[in-house]
N, C-alpha and C positions, 0 to 999 in steps of 0.2 A: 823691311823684309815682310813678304805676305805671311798671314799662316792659315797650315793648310792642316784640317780635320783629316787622320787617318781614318780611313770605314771600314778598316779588318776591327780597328781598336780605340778609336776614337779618340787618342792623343793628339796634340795638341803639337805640332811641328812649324816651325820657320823653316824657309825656304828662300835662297836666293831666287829669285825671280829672273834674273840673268840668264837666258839658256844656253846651255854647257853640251855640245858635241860628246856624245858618251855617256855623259852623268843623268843619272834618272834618279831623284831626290825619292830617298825613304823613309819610312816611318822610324824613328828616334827610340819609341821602343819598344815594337814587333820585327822590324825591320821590313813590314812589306813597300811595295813600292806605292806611291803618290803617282797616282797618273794625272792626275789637275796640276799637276807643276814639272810632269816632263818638260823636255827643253821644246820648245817653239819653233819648229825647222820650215814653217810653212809661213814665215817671212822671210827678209835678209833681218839679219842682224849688224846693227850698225858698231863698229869698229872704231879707236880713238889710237892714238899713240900709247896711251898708257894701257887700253886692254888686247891690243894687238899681242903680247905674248901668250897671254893667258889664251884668246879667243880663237887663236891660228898656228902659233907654232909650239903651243902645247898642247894640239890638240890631236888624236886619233881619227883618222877617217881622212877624207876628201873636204877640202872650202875652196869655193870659189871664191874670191874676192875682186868687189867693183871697187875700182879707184877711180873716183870720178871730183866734179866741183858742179856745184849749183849753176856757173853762168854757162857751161860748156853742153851747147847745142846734142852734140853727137852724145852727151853723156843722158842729158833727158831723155832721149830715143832711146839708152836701152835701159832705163828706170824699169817699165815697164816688163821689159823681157826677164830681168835678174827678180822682179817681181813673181813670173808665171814661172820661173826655174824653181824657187822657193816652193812653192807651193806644190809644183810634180814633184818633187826631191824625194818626199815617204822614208826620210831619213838617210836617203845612201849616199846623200855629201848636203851642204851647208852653205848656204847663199850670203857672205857679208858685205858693209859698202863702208867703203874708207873715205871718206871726205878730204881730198889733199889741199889744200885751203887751211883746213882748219887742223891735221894733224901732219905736218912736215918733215919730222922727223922720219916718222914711218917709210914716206914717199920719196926721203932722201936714201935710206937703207935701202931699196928694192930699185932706186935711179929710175923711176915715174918720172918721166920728161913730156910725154905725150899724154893726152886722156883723151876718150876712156883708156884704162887698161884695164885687163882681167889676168889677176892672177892665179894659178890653181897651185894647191898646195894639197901635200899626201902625208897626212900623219905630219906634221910640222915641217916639213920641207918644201921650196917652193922647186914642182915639176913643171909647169908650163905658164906661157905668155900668149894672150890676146893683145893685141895695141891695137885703136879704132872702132869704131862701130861695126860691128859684127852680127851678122845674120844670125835668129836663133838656131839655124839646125849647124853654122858653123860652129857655135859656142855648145850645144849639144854635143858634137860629133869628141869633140876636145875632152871634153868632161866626163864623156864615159871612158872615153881611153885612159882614163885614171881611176873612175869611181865601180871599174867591174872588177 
């Protein structure tokens, strides 16, 4: 775990470096906030079988989630785009990528038979489906009718 110098007080804090939907890591004991270890919403965050409860359905807010694989053409096409979603985000929902390959179980609980798919989830519940490669302003258009 990193540690990160408060500058209201200059202690001295661990911090999960994991970025947490919601959670804004504070100082241990002023209690102000650490903005050098807020969460990281201007990537995707990548998602496993084992932090998939933690990272998605315990989580507050809006995630989009990419279930994709390395060799799947149509999923590289939209690398890029769950990329530039991350980065507009400015925190009003959360870009993750599930690698179904490699985390099976997940992708058997949500019946991922097709990739890409995207799935949007509200506050830990899953509300909508993309299957296929998807235009960015169709994947926009979805994601705010959830994230307003």
């Amino acid at each position: 775990m990193p540690i990160v110098i408060c500058e209201k007080c200059g202690t001295k804090n661990r911090v999960d470096a994991t970025p947490h939907i919601g959670r804004i890591a504070k100082c241990g004991k002023c209690g102000a906030a650490l903005p050098a270890a807020s969460a990281d919403f201007d990537k995707p965050l990548i998602v496993t079988d084992q932090s998939f409860p933690q990272e998605i359905l315990n989580t507050k807010g809006v995630v989009l989630l990419d279930c994709w694989a390395p060799w799947c053409g149509p999923c590289r096409m939209i690398g890029p785009i769950m990329e530039q979603l991350a980065a507009e985000s400015q925190g009003r929902y959360r870009v993750a990528k599930l690698n179904v390959d490699d985390n099976p179980r997940t992708a058997s609980q949500f019946q991922i038979q097709s990739i890409p798919t995207m799935l949007i989830f509200k506050d830990g519940k899953l509300v909508d489906r993309l299957i296929g490669a998807q235009p960015k302003p169709a994947i926009v258009s979805r994601l705010a009718a959830h994230a307003s």
